[in-house]
mmCIF file as gemmi writes it, N, C-alpha and C atoms, coordinates in Angstrom:
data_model
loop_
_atom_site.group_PDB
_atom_site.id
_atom_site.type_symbol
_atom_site.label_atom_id
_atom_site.label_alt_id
_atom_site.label_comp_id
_atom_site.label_asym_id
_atom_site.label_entity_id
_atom_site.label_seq_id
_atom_site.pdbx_PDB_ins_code
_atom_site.Cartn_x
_atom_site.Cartn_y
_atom_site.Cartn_z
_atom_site.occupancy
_atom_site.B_iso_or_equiv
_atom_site.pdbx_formal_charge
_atom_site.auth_seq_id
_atom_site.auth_asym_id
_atom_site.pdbx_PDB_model_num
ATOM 1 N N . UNK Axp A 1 ? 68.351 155.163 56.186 1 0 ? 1 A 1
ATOM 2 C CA . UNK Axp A 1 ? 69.318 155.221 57.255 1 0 ? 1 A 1
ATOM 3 C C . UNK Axp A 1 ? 70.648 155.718 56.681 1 0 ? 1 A 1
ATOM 4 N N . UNK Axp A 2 ? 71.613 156.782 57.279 1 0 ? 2 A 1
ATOM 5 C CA . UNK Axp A 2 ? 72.673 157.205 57.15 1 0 ? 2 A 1
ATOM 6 C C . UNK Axp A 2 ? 73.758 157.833 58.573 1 0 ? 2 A 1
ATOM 7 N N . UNK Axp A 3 ? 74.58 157.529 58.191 1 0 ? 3 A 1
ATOM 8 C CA . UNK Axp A 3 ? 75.735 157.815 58.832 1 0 ? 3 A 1
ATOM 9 C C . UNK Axp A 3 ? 75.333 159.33 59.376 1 0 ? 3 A 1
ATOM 10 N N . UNK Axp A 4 ? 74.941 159.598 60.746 1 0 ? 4 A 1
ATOM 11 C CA . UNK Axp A 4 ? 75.208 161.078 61.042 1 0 ? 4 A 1
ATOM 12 C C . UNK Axp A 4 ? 76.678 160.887 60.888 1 0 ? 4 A 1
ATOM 13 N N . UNK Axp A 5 ? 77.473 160.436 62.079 1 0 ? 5 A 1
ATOM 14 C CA . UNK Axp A 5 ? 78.819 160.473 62.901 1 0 ? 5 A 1
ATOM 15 C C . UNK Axp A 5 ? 79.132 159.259 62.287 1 0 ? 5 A 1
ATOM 16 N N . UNK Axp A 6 ? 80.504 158.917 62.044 1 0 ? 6 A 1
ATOM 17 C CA . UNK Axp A 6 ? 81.222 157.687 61.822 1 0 ? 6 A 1
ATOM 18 C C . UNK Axp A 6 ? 82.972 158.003 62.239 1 0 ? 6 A 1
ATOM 19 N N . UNK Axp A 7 ? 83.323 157.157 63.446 1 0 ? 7 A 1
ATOM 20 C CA . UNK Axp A 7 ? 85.059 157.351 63.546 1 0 ? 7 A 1
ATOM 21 C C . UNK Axp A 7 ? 85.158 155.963 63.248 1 0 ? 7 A 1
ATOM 22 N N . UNK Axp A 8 ? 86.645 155.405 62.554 1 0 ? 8 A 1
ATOM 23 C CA . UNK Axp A 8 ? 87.229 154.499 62.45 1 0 ? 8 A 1
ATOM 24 C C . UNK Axp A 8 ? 88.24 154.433 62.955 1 0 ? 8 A 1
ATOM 25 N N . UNK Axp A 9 ? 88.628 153.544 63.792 1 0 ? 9 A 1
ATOM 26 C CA . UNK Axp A 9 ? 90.013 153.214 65.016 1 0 ? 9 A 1
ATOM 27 C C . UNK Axp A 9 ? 90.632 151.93 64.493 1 0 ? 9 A 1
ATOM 28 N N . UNK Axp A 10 ? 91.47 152.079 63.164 1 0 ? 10 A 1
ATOM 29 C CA . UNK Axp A 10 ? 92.766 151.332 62.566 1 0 ? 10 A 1
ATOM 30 C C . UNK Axp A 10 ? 93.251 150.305 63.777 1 0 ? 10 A 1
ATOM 31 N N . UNK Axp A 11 ? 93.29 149.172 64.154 1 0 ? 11 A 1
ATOM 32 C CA . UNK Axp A 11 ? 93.901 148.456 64.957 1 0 ? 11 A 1
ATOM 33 C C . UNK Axp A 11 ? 95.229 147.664 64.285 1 0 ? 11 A 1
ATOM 34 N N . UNK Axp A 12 ? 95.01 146.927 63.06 1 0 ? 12 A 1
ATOM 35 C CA . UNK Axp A 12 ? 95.982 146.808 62.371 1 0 ? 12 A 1
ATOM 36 C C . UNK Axp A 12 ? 95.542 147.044 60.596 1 0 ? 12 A 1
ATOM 37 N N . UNK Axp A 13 ? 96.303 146.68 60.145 1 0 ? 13 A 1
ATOM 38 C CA . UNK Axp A 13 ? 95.698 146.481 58.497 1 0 ? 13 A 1
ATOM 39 C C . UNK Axp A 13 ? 94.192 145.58 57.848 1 0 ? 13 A 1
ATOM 40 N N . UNK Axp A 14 ? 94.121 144.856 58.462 1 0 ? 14 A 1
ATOM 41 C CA . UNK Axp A 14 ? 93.005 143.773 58.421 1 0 ? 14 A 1
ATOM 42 C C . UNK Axp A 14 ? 91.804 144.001 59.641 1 0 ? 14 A 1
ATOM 43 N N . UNK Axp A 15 ? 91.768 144.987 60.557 1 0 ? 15 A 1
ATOM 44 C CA . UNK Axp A 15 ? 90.694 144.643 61.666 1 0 ? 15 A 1
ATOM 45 C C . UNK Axp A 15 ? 90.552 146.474 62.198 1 0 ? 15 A 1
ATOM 46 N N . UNK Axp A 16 ? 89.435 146.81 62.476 1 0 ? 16 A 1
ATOM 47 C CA . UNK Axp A 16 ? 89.057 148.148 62.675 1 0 ? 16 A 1
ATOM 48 C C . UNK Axp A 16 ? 88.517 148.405 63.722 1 0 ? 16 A 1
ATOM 49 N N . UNK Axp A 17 ? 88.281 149.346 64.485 1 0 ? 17 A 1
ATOM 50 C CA . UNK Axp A 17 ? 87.029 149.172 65.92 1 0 ? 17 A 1
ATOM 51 C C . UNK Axp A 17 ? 85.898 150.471 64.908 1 0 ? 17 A 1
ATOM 52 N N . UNK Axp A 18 ? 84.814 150.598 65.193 1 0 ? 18 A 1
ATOM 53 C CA . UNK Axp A 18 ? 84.121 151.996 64.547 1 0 ? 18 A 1
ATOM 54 C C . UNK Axp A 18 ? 83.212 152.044 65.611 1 0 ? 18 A 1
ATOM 55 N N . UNK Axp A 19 ? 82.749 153.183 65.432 1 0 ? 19 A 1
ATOM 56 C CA . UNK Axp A 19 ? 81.68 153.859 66.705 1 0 ? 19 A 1
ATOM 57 C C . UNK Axp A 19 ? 80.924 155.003 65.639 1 0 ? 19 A 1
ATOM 58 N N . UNK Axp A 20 ? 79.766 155.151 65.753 1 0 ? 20 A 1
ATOM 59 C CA . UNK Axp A 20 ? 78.836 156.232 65.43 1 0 ? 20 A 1
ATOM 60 C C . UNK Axp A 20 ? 77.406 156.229 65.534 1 0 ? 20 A 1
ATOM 61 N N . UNK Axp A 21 ? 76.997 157.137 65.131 1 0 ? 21 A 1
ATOM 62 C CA . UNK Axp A 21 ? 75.365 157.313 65.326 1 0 ? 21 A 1
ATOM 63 C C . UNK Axp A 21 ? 74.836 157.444 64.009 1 0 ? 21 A 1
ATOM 64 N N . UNK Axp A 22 ? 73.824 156.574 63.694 1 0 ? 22 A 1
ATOM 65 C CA . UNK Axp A 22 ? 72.863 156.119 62.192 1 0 ? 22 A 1
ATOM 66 C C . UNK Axp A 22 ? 71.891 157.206 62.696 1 0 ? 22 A 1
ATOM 67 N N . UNK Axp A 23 ? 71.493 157.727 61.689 1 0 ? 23 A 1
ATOM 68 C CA . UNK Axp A 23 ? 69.939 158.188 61.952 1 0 ? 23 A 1
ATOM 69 C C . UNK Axp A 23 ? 69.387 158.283 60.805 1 0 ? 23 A 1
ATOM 70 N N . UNK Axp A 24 ? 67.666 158.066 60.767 1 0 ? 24 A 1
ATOM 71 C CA . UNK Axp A 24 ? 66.745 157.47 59.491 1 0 ? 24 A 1
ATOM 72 C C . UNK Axp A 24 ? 65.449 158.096 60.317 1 0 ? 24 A 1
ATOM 73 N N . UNK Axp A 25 ? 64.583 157.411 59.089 1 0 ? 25 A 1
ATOM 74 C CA . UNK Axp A 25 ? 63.017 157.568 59.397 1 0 ? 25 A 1
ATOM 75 C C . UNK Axp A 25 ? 62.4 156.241 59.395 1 0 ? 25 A 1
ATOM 76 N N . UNK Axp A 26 ? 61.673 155.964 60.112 1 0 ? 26 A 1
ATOM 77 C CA . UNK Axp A 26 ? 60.931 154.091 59.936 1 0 ? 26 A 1
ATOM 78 C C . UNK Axp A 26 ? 59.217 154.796 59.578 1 0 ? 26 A 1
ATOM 79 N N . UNK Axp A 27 ? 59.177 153.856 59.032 1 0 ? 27 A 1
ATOM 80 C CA . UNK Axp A 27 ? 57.68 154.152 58.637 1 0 ? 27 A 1
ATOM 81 C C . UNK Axp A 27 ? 56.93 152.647 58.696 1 0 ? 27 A 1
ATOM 82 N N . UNK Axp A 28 ? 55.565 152.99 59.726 1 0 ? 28 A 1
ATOM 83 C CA . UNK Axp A 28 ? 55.427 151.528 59.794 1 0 ? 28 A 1
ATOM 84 C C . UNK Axp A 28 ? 53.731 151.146 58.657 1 0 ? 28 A 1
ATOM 85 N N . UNK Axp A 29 ? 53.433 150.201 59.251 1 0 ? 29 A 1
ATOM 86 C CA . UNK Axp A 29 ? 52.349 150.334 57.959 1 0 ? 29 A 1
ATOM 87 C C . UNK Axp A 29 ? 51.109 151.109 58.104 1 0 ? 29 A 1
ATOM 88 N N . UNK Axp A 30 ? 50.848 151.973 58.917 1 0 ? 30 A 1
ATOM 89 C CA . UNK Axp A 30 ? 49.678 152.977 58.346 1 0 ? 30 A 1
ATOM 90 C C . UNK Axp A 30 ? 50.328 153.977 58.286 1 0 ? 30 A 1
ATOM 91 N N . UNK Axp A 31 ? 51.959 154.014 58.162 1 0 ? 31 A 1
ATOM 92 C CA . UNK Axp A 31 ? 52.389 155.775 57.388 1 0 ? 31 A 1
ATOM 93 C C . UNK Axp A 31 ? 52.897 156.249 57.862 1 0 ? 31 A 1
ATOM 94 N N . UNK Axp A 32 ? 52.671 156.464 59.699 1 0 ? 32 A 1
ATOM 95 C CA . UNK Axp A 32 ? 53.368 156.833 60.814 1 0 ? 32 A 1
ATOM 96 C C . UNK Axp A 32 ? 54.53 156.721 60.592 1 0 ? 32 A 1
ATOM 97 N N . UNK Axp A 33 ? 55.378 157.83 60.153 1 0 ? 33 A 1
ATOM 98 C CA . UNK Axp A 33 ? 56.899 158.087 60.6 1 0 ? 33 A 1
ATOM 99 C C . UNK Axp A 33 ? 57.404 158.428 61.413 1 0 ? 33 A 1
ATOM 100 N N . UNK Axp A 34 ? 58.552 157.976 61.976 1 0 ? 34 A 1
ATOM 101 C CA . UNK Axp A 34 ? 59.187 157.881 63.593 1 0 ? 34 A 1
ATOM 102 C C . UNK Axp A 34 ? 60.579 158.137 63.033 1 0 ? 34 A 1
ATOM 103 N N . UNK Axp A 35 ? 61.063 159.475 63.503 1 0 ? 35 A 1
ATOM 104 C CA . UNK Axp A 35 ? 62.644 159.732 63.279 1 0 ? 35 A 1
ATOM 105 C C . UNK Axp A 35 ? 63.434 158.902 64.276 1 0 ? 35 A 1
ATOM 106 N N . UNK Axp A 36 ? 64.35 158.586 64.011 1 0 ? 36 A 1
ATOM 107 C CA . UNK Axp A 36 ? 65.015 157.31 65.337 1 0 ? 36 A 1
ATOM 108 C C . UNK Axp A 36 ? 66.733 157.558 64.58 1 0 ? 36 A 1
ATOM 109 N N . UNK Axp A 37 ? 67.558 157.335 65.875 1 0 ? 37 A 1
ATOM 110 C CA . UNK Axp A 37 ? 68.919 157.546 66.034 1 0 ? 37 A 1
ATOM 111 C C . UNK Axp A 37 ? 69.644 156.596 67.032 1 0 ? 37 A 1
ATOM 112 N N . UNK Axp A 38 ? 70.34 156.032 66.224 1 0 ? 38 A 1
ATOM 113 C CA . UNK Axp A 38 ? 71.118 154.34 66.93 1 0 ? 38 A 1
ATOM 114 C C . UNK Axp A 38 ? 72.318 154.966 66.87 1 0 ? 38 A 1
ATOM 115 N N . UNK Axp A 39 ? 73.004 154.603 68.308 1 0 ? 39 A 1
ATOM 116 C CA . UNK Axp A 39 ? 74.479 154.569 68.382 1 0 ? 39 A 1
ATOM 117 C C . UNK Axp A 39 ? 74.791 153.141 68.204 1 0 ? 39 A 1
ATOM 118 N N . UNK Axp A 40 ? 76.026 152.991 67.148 1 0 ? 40 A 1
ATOM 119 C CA . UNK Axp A 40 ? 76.762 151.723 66.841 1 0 ? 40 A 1
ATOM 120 C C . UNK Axp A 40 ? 78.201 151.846 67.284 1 0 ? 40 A 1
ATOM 121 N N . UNK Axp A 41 ? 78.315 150.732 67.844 1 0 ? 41 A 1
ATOM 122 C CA . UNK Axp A 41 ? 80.29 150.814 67.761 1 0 ? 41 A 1
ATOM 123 C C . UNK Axp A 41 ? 80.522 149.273 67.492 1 0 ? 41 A 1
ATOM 124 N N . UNK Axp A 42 ? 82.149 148.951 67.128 1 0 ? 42 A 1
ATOM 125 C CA . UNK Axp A 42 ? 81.929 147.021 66.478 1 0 ? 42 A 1
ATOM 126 C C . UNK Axp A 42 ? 83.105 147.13 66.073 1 0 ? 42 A 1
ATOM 127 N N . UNK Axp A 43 ? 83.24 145.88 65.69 1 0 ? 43 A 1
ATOM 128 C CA . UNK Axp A 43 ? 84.734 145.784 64.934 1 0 ? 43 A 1
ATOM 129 C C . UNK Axp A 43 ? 84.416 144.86 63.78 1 0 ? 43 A 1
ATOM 130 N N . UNK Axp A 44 ? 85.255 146.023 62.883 1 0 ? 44 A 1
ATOM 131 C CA . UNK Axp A 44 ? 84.974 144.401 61.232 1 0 ? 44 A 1
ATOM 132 C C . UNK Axp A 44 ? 86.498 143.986 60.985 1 0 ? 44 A 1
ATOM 133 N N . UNK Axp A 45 ? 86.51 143.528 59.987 1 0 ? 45 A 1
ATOM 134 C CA . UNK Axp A 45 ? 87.631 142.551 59.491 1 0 ? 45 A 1
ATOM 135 C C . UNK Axp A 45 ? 87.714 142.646 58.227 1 0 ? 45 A 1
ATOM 136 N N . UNK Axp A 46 ? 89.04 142.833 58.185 1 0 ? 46 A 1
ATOM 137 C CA . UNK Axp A 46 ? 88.776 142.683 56.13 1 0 ? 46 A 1
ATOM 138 C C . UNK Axp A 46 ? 88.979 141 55.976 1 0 ? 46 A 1
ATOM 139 N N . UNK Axp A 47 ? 88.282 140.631 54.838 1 0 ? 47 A 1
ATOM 140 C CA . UNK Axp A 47 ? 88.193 139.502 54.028 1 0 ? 47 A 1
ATOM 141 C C . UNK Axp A 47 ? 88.392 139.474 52.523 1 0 ? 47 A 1
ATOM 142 N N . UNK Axp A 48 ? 88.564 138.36 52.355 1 0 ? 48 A 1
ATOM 143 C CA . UNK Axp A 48 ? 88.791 138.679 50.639 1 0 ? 48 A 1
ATOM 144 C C . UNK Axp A 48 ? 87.947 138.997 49.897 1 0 ? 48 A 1
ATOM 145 N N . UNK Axp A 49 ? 86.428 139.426 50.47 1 0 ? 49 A 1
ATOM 146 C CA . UNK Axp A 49 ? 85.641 139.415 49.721 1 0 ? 49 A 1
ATOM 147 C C . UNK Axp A 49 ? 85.353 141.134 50.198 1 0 ? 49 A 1
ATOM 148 N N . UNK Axp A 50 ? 86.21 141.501 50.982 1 0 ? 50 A 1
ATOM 149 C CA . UNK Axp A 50 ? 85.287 143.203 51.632 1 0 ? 50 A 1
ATOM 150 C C . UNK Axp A 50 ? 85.26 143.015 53.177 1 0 ? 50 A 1
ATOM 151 N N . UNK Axp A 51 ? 85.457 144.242 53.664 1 0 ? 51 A 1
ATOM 152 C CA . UNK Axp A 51 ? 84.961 144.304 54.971 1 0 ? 51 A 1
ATOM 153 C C . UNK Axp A 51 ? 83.975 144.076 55.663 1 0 ? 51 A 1
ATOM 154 N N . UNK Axp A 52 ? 83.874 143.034 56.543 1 0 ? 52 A 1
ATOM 155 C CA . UNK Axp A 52 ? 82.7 142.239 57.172 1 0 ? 52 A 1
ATOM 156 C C . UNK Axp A 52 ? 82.438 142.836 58.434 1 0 ? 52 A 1
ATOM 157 N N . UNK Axp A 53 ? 81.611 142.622 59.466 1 0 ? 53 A 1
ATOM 158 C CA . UNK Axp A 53 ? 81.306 142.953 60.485 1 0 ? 53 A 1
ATOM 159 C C . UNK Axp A 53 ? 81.692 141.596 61.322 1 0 ? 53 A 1
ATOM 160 N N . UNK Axp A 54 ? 82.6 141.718 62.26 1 0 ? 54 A 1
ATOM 161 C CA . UNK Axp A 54 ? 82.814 140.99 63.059 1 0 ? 54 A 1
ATOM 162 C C . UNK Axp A 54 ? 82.441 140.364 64.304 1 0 ? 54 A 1
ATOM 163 N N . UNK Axp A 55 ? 81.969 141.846 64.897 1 0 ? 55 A 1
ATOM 164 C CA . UNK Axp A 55 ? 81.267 141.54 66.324 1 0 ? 55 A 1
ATOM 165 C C . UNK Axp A 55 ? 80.594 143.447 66.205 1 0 ? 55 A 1
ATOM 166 N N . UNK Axp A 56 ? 79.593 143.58 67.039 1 0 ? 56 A 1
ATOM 167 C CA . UNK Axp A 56 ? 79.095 145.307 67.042 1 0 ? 56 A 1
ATOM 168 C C . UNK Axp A 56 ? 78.002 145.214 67.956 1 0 ? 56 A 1
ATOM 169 N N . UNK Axp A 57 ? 77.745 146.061 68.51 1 0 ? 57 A 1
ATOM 170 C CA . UNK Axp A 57 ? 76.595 146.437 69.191 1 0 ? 57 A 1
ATOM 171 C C . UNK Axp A 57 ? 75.543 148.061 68.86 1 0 ? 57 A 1
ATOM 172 N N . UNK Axp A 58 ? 74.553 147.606 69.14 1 0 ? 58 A 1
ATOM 173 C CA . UNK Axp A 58 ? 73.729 149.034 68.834 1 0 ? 58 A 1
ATOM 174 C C . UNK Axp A 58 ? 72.59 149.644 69.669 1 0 ? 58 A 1
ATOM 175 N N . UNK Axp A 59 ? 72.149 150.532 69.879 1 0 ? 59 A 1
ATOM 176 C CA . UNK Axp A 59 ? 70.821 150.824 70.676 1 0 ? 59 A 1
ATOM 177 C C . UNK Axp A 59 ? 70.027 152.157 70.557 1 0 ? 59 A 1
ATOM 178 N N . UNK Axp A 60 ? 68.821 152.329 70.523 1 0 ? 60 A 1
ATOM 179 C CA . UNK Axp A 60 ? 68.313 153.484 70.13 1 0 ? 60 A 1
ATOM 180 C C . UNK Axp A 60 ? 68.375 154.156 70.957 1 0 ? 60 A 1
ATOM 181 N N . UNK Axp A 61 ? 69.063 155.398 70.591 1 0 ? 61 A 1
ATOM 182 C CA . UNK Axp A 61 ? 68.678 156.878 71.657 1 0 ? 61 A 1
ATOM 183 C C . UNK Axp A 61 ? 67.556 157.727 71.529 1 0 ? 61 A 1
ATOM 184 N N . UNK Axp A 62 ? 67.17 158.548 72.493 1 0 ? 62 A 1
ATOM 185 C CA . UNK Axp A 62 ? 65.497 158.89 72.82 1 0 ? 62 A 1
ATOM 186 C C . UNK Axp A 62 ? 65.553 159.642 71.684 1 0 ? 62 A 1
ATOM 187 N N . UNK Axp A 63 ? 66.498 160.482 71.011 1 0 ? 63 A 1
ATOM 188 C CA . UNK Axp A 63 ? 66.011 161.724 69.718 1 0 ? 63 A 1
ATOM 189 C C . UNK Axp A 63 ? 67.388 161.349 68.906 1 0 ? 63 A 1
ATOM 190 N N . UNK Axp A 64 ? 66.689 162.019 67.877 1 0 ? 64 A 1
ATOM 191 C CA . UNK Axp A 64 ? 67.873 161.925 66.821 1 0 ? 64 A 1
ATOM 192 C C . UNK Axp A 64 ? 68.635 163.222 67.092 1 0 ? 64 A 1
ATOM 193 N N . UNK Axp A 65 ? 70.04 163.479 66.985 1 0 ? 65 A 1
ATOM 194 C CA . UNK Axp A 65 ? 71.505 164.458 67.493 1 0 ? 65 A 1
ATOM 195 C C . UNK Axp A 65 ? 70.479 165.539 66.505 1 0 ? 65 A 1
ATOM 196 N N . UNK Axp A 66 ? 71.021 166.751 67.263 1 0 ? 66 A 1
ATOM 197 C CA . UNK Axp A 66 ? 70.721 167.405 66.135 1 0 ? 66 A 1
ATOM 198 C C . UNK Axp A 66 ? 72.355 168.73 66.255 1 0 ? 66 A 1
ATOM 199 N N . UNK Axp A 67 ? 72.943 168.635 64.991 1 0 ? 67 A 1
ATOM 200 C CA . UNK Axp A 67 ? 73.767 169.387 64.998 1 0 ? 67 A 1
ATOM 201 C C . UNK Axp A 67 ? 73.808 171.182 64.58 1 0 ? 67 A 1
């Protein structure tokens, strides 16, 4: 899985909104590969340990973008 699209929307120093589309290959167990493309958008938070995911939502779209 990788980042086709990724925007980041700065809200303040510590908290972000992001939106984009993942796209990968799943392969299930007899081999069958299935190209698949999720739009994500969410908001993380920085912490002292790294940027966390705060709240996000996701869902598969019928094809993966093709640019």
């Amino acid at each position: 899985m990788e980042w086709d699209t990724l925007q980041i929307f700065p809200l303040t120093n510590e908290i972000a909104n992001y939106f984009g589309i993942v796209e990968g290959v799943m392969v299930d167990t007899s081999g069958l590969e299935s190209a698949i493309s999720i739009i994500e958008s969410g908001t993380i938070i920085k912490r002292e340990s790294g940027w966390k995911l705060l709240s996000g939502q996701s869902e598969i779209l019928d094809s993966p973008s093709k640019n």
